[in-house]
C-alpha positions as a Markdown table, in Angstrom:
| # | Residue | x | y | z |
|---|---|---|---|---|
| 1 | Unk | 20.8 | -34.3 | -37.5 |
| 2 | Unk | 23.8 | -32.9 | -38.6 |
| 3 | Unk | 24.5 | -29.8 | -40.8 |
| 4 | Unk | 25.9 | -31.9 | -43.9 |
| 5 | Unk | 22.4 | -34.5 | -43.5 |
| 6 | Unk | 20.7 | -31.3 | -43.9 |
| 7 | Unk | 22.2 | -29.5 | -46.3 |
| 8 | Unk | 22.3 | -32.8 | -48.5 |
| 9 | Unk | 18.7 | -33.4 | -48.0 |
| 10 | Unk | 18.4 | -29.6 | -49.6 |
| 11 | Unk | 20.4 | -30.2 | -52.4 |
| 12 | Unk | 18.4 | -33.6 | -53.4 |
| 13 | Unk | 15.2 | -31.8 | -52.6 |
| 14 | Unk | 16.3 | -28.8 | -54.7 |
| 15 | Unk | 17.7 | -30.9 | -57.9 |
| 16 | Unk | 14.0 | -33.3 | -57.9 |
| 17 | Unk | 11.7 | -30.4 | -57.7 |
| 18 | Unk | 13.6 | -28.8 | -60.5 |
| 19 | Unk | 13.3 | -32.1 | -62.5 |
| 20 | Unk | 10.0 | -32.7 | -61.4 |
| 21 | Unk | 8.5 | -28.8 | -62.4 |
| 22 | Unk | 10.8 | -28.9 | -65.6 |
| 23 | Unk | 9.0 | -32.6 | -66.7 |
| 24 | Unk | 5.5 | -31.5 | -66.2 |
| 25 | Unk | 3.7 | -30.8 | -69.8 |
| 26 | Unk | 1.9 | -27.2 | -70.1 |
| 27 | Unk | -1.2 | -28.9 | -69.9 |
| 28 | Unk | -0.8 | -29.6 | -66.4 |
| 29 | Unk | 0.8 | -26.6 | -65.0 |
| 30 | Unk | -2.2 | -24.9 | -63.4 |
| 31 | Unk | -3.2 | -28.3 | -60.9 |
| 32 | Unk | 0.5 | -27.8 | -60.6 |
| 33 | Unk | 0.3 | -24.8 | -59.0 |
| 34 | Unk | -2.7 | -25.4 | -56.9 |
| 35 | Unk | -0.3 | -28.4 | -55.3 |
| 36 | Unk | 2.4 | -25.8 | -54.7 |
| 37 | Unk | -0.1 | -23.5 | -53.2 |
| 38 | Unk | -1.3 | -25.9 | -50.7 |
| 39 | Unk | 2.4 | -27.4 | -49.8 |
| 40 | Unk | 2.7 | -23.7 | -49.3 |
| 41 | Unk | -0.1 | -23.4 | -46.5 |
| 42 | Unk | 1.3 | -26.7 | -44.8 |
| 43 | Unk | 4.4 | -24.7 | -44.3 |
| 44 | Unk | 2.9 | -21.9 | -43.1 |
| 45 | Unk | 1.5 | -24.1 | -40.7 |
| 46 | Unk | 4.8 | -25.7 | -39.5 |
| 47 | Unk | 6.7 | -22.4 | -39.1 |
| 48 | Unk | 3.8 | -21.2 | -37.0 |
| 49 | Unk | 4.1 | -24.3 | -34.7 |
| 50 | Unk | 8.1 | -23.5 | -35.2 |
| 51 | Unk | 7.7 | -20.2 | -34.2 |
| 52 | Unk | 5.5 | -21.0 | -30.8 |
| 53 | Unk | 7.3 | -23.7 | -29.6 |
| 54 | Unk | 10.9 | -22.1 | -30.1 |
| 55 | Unk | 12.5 | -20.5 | -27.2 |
| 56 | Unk | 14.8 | -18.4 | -28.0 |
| 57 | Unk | 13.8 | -14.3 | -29.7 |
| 58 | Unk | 16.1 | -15.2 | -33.0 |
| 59 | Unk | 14.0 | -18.1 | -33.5 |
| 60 | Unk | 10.7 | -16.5 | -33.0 |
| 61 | Unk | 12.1 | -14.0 | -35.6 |
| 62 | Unk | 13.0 | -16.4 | -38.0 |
| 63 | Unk | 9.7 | -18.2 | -37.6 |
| 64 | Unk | 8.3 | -14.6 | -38.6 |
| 65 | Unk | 10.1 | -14.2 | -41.4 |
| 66 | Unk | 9.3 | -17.5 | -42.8 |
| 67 | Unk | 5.4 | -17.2 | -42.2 |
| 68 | Unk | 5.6 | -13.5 | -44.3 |
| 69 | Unk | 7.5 | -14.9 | -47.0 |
| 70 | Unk | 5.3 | -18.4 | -47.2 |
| 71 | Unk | 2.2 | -15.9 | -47.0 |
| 72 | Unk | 3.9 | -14.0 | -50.0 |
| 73 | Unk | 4.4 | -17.3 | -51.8 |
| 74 | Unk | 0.3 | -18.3 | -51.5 |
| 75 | Unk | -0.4 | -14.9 | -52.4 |
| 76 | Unk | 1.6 | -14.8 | -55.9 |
| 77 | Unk | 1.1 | -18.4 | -56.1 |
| 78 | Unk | -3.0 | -17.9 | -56.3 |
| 79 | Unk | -2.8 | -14.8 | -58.1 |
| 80 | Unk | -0.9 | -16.6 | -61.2 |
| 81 | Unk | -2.8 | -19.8 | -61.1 |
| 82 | Unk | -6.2 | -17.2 | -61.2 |
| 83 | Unk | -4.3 | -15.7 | -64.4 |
| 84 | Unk | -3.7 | -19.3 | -66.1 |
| 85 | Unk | -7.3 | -20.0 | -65.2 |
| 86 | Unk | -8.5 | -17.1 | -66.9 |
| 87 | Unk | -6.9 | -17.9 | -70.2 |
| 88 | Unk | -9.3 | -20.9 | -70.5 |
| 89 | Unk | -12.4 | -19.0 | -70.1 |
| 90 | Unk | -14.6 | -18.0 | -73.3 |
| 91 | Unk | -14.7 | -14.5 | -73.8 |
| 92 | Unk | -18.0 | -12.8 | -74.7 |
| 93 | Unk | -18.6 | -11.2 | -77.7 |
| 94 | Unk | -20.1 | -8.5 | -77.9 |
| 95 | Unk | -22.7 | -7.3 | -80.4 |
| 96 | Unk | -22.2 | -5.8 | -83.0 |
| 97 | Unk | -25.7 | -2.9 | -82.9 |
| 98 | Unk | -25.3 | -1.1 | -79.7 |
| 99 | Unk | -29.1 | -1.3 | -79.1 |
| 100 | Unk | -28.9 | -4.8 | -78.3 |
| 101 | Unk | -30.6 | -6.4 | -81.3 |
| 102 | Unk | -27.7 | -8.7 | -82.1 |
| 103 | Unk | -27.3 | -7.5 | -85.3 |
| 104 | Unk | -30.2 | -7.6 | -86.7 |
| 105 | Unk | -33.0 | -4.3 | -87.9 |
């Protein structure tokens, strides 16, 4: 493929995810993110194949590069979706006689 193919399947890519992220209703962003999180893995994946199978040291480099930042992107990725999840939970509360009679005398 040439460069323009390329770069023209970036742009499309780059202008439906935004759409596609920007459509979603609030409700739904935390399965959202779990998606994203495991699209992210798959390309952790790939670059590590990348990475083996390339030849030259630039490439092997850039391979790195692309497996730390992926790795980055689970990380934060798992770390806000834990956050989200967390907002859903009850909280305790706690009672109100610090012997632990609930309350009551």
């Amino acid at each position: 493929m040439d460069f323009i193919s390329i770069l023209s399947i970036f742009v499309l890519a780059c202008f439906v995810g935004y759409y596609v992220v920007w459509s979603v209703t609030p409700a739904l962003h935390t399965p959202l993110m779990a998606v994203t999180n495991a699209i992210s893995s798959v390309i952790v994946v790939g670059a590590l194949i990348a990475a083996a199978a390339a030849g030259s040291p630039g490439a092997k480099w850039l391979g790195l590069i692309a497996v730390a930042l992926a790795s980055v992107n689970i990380f934060g990725g798992f770390a806000v979706t834990e956050r989200m999840l967390a907002m859903y939970k009850k909280k305790d509360r706690p009672d109100r006689d610090p012997k632990g009679n609930g309350g009551k005398h």
